[in-house]
C-alpha positions in Angstrom: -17.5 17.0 -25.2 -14.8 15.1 -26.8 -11.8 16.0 -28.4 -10.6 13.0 -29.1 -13.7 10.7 -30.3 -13.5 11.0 -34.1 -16.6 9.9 -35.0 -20.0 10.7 -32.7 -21.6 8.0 -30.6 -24.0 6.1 -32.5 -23.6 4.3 -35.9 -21.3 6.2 -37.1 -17.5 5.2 -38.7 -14.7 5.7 -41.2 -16.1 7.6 -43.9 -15.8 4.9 -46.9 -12.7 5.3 -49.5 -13.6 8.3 -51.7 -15.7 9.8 -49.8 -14.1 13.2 -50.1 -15.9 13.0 -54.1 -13.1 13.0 -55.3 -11.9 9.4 -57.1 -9.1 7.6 -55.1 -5.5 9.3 -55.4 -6.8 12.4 -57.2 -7.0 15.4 -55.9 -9.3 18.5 -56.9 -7.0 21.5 -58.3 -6.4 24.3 -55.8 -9.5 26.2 -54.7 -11.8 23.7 -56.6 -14.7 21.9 -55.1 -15.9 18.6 -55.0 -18.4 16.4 -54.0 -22.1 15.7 -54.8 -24.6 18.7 -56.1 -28.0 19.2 -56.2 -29.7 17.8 -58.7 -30.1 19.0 -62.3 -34.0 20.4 -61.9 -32.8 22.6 -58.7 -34.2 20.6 -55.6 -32.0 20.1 -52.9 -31.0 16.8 -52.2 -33.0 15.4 -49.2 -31.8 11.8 -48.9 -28.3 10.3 -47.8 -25.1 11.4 -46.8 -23.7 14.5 -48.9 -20.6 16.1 -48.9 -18.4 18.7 -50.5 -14.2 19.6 -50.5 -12.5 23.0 -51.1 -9.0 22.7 -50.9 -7.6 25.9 -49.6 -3.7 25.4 -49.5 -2.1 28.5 -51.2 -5.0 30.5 -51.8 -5.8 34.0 -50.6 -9.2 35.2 -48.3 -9.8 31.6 -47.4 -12.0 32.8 -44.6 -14.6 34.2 -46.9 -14.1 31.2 -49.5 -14.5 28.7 -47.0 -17.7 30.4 -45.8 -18.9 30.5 -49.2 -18.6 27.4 -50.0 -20.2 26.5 -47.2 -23.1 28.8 -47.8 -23.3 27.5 -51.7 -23.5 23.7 -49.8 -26.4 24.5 -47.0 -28.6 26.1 -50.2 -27.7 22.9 -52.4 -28.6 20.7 -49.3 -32.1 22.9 -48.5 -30.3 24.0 -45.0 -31.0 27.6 -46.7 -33.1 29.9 -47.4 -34.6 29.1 -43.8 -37.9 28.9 -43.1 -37.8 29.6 -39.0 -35.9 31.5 -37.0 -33.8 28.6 -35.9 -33.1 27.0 -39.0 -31.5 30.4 -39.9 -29.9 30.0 -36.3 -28.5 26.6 -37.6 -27.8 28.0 -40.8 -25.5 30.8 -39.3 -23.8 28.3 -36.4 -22.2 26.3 -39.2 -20.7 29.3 -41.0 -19.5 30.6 -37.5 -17.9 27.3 -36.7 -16.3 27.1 -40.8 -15.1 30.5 -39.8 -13.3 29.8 -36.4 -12.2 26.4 -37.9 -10.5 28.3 -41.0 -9.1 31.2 -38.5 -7.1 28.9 -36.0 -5.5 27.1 -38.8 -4.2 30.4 -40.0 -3.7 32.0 -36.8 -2.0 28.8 -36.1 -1.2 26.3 -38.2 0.2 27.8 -41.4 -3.3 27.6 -43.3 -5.9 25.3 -43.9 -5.3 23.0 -46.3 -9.0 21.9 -47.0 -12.0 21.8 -46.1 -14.4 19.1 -46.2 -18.3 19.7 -45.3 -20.5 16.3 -44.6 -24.3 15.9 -44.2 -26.7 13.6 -43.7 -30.3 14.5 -42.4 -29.3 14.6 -38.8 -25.9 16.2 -38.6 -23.3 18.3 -40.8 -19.6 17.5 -40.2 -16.5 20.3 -40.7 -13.3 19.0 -41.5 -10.4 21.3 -41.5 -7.2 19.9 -42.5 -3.9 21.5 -41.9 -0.5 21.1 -41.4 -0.1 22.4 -37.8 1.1 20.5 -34.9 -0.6 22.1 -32.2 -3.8 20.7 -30.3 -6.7 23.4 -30.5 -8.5 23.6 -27.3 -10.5 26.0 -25.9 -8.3 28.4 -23.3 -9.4 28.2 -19.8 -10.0 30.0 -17.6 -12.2 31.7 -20.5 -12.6 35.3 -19.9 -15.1 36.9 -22.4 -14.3 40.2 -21.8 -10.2 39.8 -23.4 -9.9 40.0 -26.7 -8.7 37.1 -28.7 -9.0 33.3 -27.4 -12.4 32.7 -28.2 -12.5 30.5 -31.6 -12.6 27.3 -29.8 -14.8 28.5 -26.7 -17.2 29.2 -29.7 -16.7 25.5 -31.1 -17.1 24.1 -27.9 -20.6 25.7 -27.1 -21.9 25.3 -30.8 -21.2 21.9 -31.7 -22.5 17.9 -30.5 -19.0 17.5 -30.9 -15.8 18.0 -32.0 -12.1 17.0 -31.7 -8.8 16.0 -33.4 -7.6 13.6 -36.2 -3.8 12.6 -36.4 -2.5 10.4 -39.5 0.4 8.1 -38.1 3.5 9.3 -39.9 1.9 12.5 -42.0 2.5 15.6 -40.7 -0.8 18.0 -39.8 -4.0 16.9 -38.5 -7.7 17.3 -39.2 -10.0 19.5 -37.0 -13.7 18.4 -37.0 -16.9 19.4 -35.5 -20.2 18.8 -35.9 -23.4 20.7 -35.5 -27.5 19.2 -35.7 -29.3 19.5 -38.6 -32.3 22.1 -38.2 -35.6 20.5 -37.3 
């Protein structure tokens, strides 16, 4: 587990300019989405990388909006309704994780800022942006039976992977994670 890999081994890189779906240098008003839908006859898109952005900066019960969202996304992408038992398992993972991500940046970080959801047909990738200057980790020794501490633990044992962005000379930083597709 890596928290400082930003991308997972393989193929993978930079997400190409725009790929937020937003057009380069604009931003989505507050609390708006972005990013590619499913298409106009109600399928869920099957094919290629997808992604959504929320932002989240000033807004109220970004918890539940964030979670939301995301739930609006998995049905647009055919991750729900679920067929199996572990598709629903997937299904619910990736709100857990959304909610944990979207919990430390308020518990610790002033807020989220936004959140940005990417999938292709292996993996689904959860950006949270804030901007906090702390570094997440899970706390060790981790004791289950204390209350509190546990967002990251959780992170840590749902996700492929998951670690930290930094922007040289912009305050904040990006928490990511990802999590497998459902077979």
């Amino acid at each position: 587990m890596s928290t400082t890999r930003p991308y997972s081994p393989g193929d993978r890189g930079p997400e190409p300019s725009g790929a937020s779906g937003a057009s380069e240098g604009e931003a989505p008003a507050l609390g708006a989405a972005t990013g590619a839908a499913a298409p106009s006859d109600g399928t869920p898109q099957a094919r290629g990388r997808q992604f959504r952005r929320l932002r989240l900066e000033g807004e109220s019960g970004v918890v539940p909006l964030a979670r939301d969202f995301t739930r609006q996304a998995l049905y647009a992408w055919g991750w729900l309704p679920a067929d199996t038992a572990d598709q629903r398992a997937a299904a619910e993972d990736v709100l857990l994780v959304v909610s944990e991500l979207v919990t430390n940046a308020c518990l610790h970080a002033e807020g989220p800022d936004e959140l940005r959801l990417t999938c292709d047909n292996k993996v689904i990738r959860l950006e949270v942006s804030d901007r906090g200057t702390g570094q997440p980790a899970p706390r060790t020794p981790h004791r289950a039976g204390r209350p509190g501490g546990h967002g990251m633990f959780i992170v840590q044992r749902l996700c492929l992977d998951w670690g930290v962005l930094r922007a040289p000379g912009t305050p904040g930083k990006t928490v990511w994670a990802e999590l497998g597709a459902p077979a």
